[in-house]
N, C-alpha and C positions, 0 to 999 in steps of 0.2 A: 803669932796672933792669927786670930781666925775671922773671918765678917760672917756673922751668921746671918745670912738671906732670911731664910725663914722667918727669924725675929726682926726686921730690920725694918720699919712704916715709914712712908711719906706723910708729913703731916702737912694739910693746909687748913688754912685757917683756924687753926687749935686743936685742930681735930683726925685724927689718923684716919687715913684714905687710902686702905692697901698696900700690899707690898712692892716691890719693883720687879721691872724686866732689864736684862740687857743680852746684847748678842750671844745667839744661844739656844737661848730661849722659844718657841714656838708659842705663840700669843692662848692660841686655844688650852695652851698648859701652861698660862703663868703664874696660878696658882698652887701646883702642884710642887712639892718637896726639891728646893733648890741647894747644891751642894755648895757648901764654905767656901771662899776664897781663902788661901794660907798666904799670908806676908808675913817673909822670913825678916831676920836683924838685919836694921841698916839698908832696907831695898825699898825701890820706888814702886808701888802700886799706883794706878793708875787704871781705870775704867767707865766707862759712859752708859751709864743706865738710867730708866724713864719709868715714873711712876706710873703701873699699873691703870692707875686713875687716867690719867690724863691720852691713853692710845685705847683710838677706838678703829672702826672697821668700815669703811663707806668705801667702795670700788678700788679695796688695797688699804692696809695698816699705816696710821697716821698717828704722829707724835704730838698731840699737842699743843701749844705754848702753854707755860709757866703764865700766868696771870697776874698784874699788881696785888701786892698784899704781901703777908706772913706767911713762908712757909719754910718744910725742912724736912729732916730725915731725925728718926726714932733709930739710934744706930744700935744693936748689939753685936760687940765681939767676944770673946771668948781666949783669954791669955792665962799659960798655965792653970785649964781645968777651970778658971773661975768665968761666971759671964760677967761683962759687965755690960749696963746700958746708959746710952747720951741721947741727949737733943740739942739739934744744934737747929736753929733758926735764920733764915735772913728775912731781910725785908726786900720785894722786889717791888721798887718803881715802872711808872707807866711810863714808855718812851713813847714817845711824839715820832713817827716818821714823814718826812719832808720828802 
């Protein structure tokens, strides 16, 4: 199975907001043609990536938070030859910090 970057949005609030970045990556090119992830049979994938959207640039590159509300990832992979595509949604709450 393949995670095709390329095809692969951040959605918030119903609405696609760009592709992601993860380490790697060079900010000023994170739009530029990113290569598949391959997960073979039976292995743990595992990787930390941030929507394109939400890192911006004030005296050094800054990740964002996540915001209360609807959001998710537009996933497509690519297993044997075929693509397929998901939306997978959460709902994120507002925490209170004390």
């Amino acid at each position: 199975m393949e995670i095709i970057w390329d095809k692969t949005l951040f959605i918030a609030g119903g609405e696609t907001k760009g592709g992601f970045m993860f380490e790697g990556i060079v900010y000023t090119q994170r739009n530029n043609p990113k290569p598949p992830d391959i997960i073979f049979a039976n292995a743990t994938f595992i990787k930390e990536i941030w929507p394109n959207f939400l890192v911006e640039y004030y005296q050094g590159w800054y990740h964002n938070a996540i915001i209360a509300g609807e959001h998710g990832i537009y996933l497509t992979v690519r297993i044997d030859g075929n693509e397929i595509n998901e939306k997978m949604i959460i709902k994120c709450n507002k925490v209170e910090v004390k």
